[in-house]
C-alpha positions in Angstrom: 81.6 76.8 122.5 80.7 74.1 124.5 81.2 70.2 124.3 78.4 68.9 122.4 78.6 64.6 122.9 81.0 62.2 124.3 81.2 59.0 122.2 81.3 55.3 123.5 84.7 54.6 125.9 87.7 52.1 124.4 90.7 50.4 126.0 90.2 53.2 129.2 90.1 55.7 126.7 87.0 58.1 125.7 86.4 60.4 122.9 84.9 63.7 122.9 83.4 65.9 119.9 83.5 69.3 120.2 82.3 72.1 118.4 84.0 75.5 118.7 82.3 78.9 117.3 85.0 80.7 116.5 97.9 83.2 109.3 99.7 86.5 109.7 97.3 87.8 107.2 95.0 91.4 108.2 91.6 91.0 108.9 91.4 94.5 107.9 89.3 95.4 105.0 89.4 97.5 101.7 85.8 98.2 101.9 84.7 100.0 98.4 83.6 103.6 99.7 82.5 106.4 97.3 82.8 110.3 96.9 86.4 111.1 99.0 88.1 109.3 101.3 90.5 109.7 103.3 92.0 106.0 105.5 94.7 105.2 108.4 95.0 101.6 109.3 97.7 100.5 112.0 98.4 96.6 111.1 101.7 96.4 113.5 100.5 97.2 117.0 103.2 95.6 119.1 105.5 97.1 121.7 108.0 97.5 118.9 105.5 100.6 117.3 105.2 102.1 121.0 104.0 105.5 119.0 101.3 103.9 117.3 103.0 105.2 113.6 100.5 104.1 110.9 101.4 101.8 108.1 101.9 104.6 105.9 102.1 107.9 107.9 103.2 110.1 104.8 99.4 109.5 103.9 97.8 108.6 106.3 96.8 111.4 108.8 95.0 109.6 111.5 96.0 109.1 115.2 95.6 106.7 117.9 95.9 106.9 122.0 95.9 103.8 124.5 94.6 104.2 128.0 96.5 102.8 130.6 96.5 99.9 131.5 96.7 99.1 127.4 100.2 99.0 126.6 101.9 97.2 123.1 102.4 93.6 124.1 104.8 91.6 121.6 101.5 90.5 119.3 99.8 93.6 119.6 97.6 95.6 122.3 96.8 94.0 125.4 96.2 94.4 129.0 97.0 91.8 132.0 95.4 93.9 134.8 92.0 95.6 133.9 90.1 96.9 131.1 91.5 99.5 128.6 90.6 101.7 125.6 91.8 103.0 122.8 91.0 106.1 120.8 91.6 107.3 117.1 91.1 110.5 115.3 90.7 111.2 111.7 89.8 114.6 109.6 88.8 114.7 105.8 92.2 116.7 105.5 91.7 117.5 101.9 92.3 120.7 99.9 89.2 122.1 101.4 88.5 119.3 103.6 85.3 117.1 102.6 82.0 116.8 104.3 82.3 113.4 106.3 79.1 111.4 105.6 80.3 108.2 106.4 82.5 106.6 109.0 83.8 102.3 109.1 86.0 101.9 112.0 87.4 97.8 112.0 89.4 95.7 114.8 91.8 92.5 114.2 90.7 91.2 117.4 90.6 88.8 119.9 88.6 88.3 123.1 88.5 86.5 126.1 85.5 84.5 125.2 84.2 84.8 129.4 84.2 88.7 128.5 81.1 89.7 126.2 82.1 91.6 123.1 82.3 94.3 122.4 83.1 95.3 125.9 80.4 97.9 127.3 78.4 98.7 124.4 81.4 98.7 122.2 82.8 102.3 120.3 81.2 105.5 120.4 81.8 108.6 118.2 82.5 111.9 118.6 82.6 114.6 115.6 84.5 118.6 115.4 85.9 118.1 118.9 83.0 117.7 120.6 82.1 114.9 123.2 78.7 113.3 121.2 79.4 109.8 122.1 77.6 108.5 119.2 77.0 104.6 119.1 77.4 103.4 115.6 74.4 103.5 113.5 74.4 99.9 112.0 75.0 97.1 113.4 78.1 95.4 113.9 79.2 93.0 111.3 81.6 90.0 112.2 83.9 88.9 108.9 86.6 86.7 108.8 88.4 84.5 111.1 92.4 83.7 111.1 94.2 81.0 114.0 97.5 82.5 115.2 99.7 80.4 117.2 100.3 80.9 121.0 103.7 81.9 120.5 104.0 84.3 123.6 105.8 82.1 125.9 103.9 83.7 128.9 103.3 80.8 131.9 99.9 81.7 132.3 99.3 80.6 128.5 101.0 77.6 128.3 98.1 75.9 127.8 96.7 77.4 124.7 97.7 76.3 121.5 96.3 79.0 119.4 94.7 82.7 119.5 91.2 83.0 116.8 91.1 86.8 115.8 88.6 88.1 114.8 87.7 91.4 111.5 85.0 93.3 113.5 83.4 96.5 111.4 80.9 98.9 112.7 79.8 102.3 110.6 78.4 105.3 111.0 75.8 107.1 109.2 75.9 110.7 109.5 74.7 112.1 105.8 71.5 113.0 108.0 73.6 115.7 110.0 73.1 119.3 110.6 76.6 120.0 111.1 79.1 120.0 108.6 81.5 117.4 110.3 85.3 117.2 109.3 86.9 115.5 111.8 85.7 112.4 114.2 86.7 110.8 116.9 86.2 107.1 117.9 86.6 106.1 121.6 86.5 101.9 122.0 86.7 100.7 125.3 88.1 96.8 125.7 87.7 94.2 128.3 90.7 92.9 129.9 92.6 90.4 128.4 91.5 91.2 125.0 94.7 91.4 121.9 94.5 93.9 119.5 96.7 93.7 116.4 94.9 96.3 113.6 92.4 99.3 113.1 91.4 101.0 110.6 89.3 104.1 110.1 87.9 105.8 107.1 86.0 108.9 106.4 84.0 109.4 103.2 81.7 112.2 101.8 79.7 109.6 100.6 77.7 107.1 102.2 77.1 103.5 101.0 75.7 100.8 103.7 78.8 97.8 104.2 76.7 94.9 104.0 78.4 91.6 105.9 78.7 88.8 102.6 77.0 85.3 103.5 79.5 83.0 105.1 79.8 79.4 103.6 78.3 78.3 107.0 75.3 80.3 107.0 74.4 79.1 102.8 74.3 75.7 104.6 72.3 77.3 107.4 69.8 78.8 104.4 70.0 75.7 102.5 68.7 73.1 104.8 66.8 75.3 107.5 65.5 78.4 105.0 67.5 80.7 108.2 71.5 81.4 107.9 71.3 82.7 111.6 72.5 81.1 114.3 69.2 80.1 116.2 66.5 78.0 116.4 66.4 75.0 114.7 69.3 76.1 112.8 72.0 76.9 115.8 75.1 75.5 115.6 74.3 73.5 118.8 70.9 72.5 117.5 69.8 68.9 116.8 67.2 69.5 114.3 66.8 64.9 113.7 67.6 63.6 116.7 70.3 61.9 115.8 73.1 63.2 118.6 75.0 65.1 115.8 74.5 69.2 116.5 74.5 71.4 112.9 78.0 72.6 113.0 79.2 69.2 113.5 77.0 67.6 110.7 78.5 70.6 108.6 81.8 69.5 109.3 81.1 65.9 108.8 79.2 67.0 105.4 75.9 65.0 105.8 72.6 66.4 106.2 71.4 67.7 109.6 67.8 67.0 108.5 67.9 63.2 107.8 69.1 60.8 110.5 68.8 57.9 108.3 72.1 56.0 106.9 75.2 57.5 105.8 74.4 60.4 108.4 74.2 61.1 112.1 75.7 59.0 114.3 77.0 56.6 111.9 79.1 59.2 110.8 80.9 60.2 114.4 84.4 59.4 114.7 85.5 56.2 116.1 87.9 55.4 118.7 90.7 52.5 117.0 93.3 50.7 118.6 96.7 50.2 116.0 100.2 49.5 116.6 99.5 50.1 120.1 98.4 53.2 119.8 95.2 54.9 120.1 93.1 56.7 116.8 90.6 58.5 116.0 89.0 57.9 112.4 86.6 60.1 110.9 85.5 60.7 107.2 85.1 64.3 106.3 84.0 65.6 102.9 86.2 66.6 99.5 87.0 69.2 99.8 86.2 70.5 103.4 84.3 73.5 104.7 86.9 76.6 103.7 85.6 78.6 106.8 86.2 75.7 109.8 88.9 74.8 111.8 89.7 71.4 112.6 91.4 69.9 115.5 92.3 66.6 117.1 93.3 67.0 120.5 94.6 64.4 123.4 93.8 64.4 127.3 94.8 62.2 130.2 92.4 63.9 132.5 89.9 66.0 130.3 91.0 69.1 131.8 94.5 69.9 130.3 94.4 69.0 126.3 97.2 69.4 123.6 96.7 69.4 119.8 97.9 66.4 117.6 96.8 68.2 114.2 94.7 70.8 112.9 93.6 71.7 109.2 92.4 75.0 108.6 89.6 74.2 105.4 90.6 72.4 102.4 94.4 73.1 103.7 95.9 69.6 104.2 96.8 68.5 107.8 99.5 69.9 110.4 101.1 67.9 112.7 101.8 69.4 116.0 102.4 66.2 118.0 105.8 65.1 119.4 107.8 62.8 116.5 106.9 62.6 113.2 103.0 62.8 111.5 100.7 60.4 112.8 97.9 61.6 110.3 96.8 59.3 107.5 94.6 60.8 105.0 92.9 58.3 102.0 90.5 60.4 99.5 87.9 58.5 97.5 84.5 58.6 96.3 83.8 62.7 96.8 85.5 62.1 100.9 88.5 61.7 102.4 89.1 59.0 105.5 91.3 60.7 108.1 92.8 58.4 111.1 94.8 60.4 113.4 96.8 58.7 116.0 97.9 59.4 119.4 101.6 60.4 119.7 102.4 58.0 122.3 102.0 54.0 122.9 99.7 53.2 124.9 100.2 52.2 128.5 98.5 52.1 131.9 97.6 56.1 132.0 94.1 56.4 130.2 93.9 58.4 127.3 91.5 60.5 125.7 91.0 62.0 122.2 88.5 64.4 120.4 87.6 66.3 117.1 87.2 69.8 117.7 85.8 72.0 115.4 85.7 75.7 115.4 84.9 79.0 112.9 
């Protein structure tokens, strides 16, 4: 997302708050299907599996084909010089094979966030061999969010610290068909420079809607605005009092983004301290955290290049990923915890510059 508000400059240094809209752990999902069903989910994509073998391919039947120039990267599918696709089959090989009234087809994704997603209308399916190029039938649901770290040692990446993938699920509806279908065929086309590490298909002779569960974020959203979405009054970037917090950084902060009186808004930014000759940033957050954001201080001496000093992933505690040892300090009390997190080097001539990012 974009940077929301600088706060006040100190010693030649600023501070910037950011909010970010959006762990080996799948995304991938045992969603509860009824009647028959028949899975194949791939959860090691890299250039190690170059035959695309399935986690479990004495059970599970389905297939998969990447279209150059897709190839298996060391973290999973990607593609350094254009856009790609991939295509899976599955069949509802049963003993006879079952009607297929259902179809949930799910990514462990991520995106070049400059590239809309899904790429080109996103997958379309096809059923008995044919060519139908059916879009799905519901809409897409987003569900789940994990931070891997940028551990591809790749020039080009050196300045990312981390990768956000993403569980995407789409389904198909097809208990309204003529046909008797048995087999399908799901063709998803991808933008460059997008990583896929999982898929999943399943077929079912039952159909039951996958409805997305309410995120933490989007109670909030309900709670304070009566709207979970993102939009309006409510948007993450929205300022709904005036009082230069946006939501998602009053949600992070825990105070109320409809009330800019005290002990909220911009009494509650961080603030830029000078200790020990170094610089900090001191912010209170609540106890314990939002369990669906991802926190981040980060250090500049230009604005343009940034690395991270620490990150906590929810009520997780802190990680130091600055050079030497931790320069977090964390003091619970009273329902919140007082974080000050300082820079990993003394200060000198060269002007520095910190800022709390926060992303889902």
């Amino acid at each position: 997302m974009k940077r929301l508000m600088n706060l006040p400059a100190l010693i030649g240094s600023c501070l910037v708050l950011m909010a970010i809209a959006a762990s080996a752990e799948s995304l991938l999902k045992n969603h509860p299907l009824q009647g028959q069903v028949k899975t194949t989910y791939w959860t090691f994509l890299a250039s190690q599996n170059p035959y695309r073998i399935p986690d479990s391919p004495s059970t599970m039947t389905g297939t998969m084909t990447v279209a150059s120039p897709g190839y298996g990267a060391g973290m999973g599918l990607y593609s350094w010089t254009g856009n790609y696709s991939m295509t899976v089959n599955q069949a509802s090989t049963a003993t006879p094979s079952f009607r297929i009234q259902q179809v949930v087809y799910q990514l462990d994704v991520t995106w070049d966030p400059a590239v809309p997603f899904p790429f080109s209308g996103g997958p379309k399916l096809s059923y008995n061999g044919g060519n139908q190029l059916i879009p799905a039938t519901l809409p897409m649901i987003a569900d789940g969010t994990r931070i891997v770290d940028n551990q591809t040692g790749i020039p080009e990446m050196e300045g990312i610290d981390s990768f956000a993938y993403r569980g995407i699920t789409w389904q198909w509806d097809l208990s309204g068909a003529v046909e008797n279908i048995t087999s399908v065929k799901i063709q998803m086309p991808f933008a460059n420079h997008t990583s896929v590490v999982g898929a999943r298909v399943d077929v079912a002779s039952e159909f039951v809607e996958i409805g997305a569960p309410e995120t933490p974020l989007q109670a909030w959203r309900r709670t304070h605005f009566g709207s979970a979405g993102n939009e309006g009054p409510s948007a993450d970037i929205a300022d709904s009092d005036g009082d230069g917090l946006p939501n998602l950084i009053e949600y992070a902060l825990g105070t109320i983004p409809t009330s800019p009186g005290q002990g909220n808004g911009s009494a509650m930014a961080p603030k830029p301290l000078f200790a020990s000759g170094r610089l900090k940033l001191a912010f209170s957050l609540p106890e314990p955290a939002p369990s669906d954001l991802i926190y981040r201080v980060r250090v500049s001496n230009d604005m343009v290049n940034w690395s991270t000093l620490a990150t906590k992933a929810g009520a997780a505690g802190w990680t130091w990923q600055g050079e030497g040892g931790s320069q977090v300090s964390a003091v619970a009390g009273a329902g919140r915890v007082l974080v000050e997190v300082a820079d990993d080097r003394i200060a000198g001539d060269a002007p520095r510059m910190m800022r709390l990012e926060v992303s889902y």
